[in-house]
N, C-alpha and C positions, 0 to 999 in steps of 0.2 A: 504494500500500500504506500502509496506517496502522498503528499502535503505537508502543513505545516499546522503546528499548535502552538502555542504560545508557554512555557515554562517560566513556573513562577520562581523568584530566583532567592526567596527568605530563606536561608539554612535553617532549617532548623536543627519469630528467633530461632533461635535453636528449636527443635518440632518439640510440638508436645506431645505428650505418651502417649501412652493407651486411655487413660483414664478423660480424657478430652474426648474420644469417641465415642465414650459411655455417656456423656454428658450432650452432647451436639444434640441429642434426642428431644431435650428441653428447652434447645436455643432458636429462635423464629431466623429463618433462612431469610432471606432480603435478595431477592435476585437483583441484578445490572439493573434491567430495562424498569424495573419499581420506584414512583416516583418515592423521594425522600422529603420530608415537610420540615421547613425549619422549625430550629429545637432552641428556646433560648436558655443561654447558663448565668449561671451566677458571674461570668466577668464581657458576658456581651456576646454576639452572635457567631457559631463556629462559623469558621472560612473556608467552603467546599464541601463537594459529595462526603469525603472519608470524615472531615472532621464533624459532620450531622452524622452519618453514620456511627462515627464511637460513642457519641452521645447517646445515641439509641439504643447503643449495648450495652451503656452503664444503667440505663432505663430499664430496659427488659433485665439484667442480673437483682436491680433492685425488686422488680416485680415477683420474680420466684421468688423472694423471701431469706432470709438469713440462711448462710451455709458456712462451713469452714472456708477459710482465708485460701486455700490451696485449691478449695473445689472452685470457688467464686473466680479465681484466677482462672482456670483451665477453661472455664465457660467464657471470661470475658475474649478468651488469646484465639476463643475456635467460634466467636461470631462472624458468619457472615460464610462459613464453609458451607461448602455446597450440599446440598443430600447424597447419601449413599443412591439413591435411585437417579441423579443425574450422571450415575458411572454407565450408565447402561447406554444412553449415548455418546458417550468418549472412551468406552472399553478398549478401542485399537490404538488411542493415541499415544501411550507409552512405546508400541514399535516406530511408530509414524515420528513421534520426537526425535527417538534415538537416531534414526538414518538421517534426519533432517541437518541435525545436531553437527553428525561427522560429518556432513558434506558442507557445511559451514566453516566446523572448523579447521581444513582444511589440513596444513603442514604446520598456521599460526601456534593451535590448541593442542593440548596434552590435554588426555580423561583420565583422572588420578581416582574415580570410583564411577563405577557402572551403572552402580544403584540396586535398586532388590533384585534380590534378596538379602547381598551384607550390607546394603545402606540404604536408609529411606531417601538418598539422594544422590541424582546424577551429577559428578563434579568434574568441571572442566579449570585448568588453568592454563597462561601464557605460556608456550612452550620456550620462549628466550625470555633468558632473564626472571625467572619467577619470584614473587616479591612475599616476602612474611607481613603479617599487618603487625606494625610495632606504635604503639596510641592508640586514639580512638578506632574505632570496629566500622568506618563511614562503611555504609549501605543502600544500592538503589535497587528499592521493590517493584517489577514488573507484575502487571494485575489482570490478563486477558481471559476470555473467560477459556473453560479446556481445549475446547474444539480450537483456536488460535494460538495455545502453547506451542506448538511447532514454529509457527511465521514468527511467534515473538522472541524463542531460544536464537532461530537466527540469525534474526534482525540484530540480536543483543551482542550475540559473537561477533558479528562484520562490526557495528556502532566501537565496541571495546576495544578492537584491536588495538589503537594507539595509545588506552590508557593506561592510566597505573594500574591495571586489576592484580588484587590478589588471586579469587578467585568467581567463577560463576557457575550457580545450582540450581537445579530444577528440579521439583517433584517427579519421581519417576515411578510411581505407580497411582493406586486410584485414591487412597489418603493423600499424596502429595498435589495429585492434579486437581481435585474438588477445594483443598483448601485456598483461601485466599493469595497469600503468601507463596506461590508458586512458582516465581524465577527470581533469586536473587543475586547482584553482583555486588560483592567487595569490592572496597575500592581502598587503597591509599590515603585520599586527598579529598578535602570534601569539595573543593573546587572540580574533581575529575566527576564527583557525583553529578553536578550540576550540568555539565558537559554530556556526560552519555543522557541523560536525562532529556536534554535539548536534540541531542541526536536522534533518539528513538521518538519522540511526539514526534517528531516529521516522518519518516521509516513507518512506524504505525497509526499514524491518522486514518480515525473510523474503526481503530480496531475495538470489539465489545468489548466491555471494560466487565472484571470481577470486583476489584475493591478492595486492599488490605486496611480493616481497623487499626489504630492506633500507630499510623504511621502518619508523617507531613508530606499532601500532596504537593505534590510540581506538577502536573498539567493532565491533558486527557480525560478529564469530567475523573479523575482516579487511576487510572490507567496507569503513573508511573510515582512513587511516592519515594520517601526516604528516612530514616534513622541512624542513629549511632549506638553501635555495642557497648556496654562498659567497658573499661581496661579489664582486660587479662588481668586474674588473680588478685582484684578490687572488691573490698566487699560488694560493692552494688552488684558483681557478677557475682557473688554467692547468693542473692537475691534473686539475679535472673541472670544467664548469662547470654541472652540477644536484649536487641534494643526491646521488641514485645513482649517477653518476657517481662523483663524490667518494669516495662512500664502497665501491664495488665495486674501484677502481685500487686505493687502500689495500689492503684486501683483501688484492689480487694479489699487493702487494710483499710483505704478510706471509706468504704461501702460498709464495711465490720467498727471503723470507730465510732466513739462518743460523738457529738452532736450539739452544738449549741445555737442558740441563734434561731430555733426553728425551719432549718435549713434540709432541705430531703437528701437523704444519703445518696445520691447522684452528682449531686453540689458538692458534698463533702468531696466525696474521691476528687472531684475538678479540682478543688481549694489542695487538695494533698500533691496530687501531681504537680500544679504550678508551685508548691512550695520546693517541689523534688527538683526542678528545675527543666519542666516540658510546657511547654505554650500551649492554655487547652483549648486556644480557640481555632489553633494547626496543629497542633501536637509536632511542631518543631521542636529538638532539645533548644537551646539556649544556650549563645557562646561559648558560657564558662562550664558546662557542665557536667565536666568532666576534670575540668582541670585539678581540683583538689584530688582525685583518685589518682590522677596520673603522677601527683606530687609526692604520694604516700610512697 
């Protein structure tokens, strides 16, 4: 697909278990083409599809009712995946990725894991020069719906070749291609984020969009967003160690704390995240915030 989209340029995880899929049962699915009604919070109107989108899944976690901090987290981290019964029309496209994939990448790419059965992820890296991420975890989340996970794997290879990639993964089975969060690339440099980001809205224009919660959109009605990991071996990564991670337990605690104010536990968690240092009206991290972990 060609054209062009406009990227929005504000800077601002790791899979979850089993116990997420036992939970998806009670979470309201939100397909792409559903319209979304703005949602106001306690510090002003979110900005974009994803960021009314989180809000509506700190709404429905509120709505089930009090749960453990762990369970509340797994439910918030797996809103918006798709149903087990839309595998039935994407069942071929893990072959269909995979050939897509290598003919992309070419002699550029190394696949340093195949994916299932020994990993729920396909992983590809730079074959020259391959980079370790040392600092923050920069990350840009591709969001297509399954049936388009092939054009966007190699739209995403051509676009990266010239960055700084660590590395780029895709879901390679039917838990990986239904969830949200289904093609992610490492990056270096959160400048490089913004870059492939620009690259692929044009590369992908028009492509359906899925949606990752609790990430800060850059363009495509949702289509391409972003976050930052904690530092390697920071407590915030014994917390969570991806950026959604991180930021869906937060979340929980705020949903699970005390209360003042007469404020609905949806507000809280908002109030708790912005205190953590994420933007809840884009769920961009914010400059610094990371820096004291990285200082430790």
């Amino acid at each position: 697909m060609t054209g062009s989209a406009a990227a929005r340029g504000r800077p601002s995880a790791a899979p979850v278990g089993a116990s997420a899929l036992d939970l998806i049962g009670s979470a309201r699915v939100i397909e792409a083409h559903a319209p979304i009604a703005p949602v106001a919070t306690t510090a002003g109107r979110p900005e974009g599809r994803l960021a009314r989108l989180s809000v509506q899944g700190l709404q429905h976690a509120q709505a089930l009712g009090a749960d453990p901090v762990a369970v509340t987290a797994a439910r918030l981290y797996a809103w918006n995946r798709l149903p087990a019964s839309a595998w039935r029309r994407s069942a071929a496209e893990p072959a269909l990725v995979a050939r897509t994939s290598a003919s992309a990448a070419g002699t550029t790419w190394v696949q340093v894991s195949a994916g299932p059965p020994t990993s729920p992820w396909c992983v590809w890296r730079p074959r020259a020069d391959p980079l370790e991420q040392t600092g923050p975890g920069w990350k840009l989340y591709v969001s297509p719906q399954p049936l388009q996970l092939a054009e966007a794997v190699a739209a995403a290879l051509t676009a990266a070749a010239s960055l700084p990639v660590v590395s780029l993964k895709y879901g390679g089975d039917a838990y990986g291609i239904l969830r949200p969060d289904k093609l992610i690339i490492h990056l270096a440099t959160v400048d490089a984020v913004h870059q492939l980001a620009s690259r692929l809205l044009r590369l992908l224009d028009g492509c359906p969009v899925h949606g990752v919660p609790y990430s800060a959109e850059l363009g495509g009605d949702g289509l391409v967003s972003w976050g930052c990991d904690p530092p390697a071996g920071s407590a915030d990564a014994r917390i969570g160690p991806s950026w959604r991670a991180w930021v869906t337990h937060n979340l929980a605690e705020g949903l699970a704390g005390r209360r003042d104010g007469g404020i609905e536990p949806w507000q809280a968690a908002l109030d708790r995240i912005a205190r953590a240092g994420v933007d809840p009206l884009t769920w961009a991290p914010m400059p610094d915030l990371w820096a004291a972990a990285e200082a430790a």
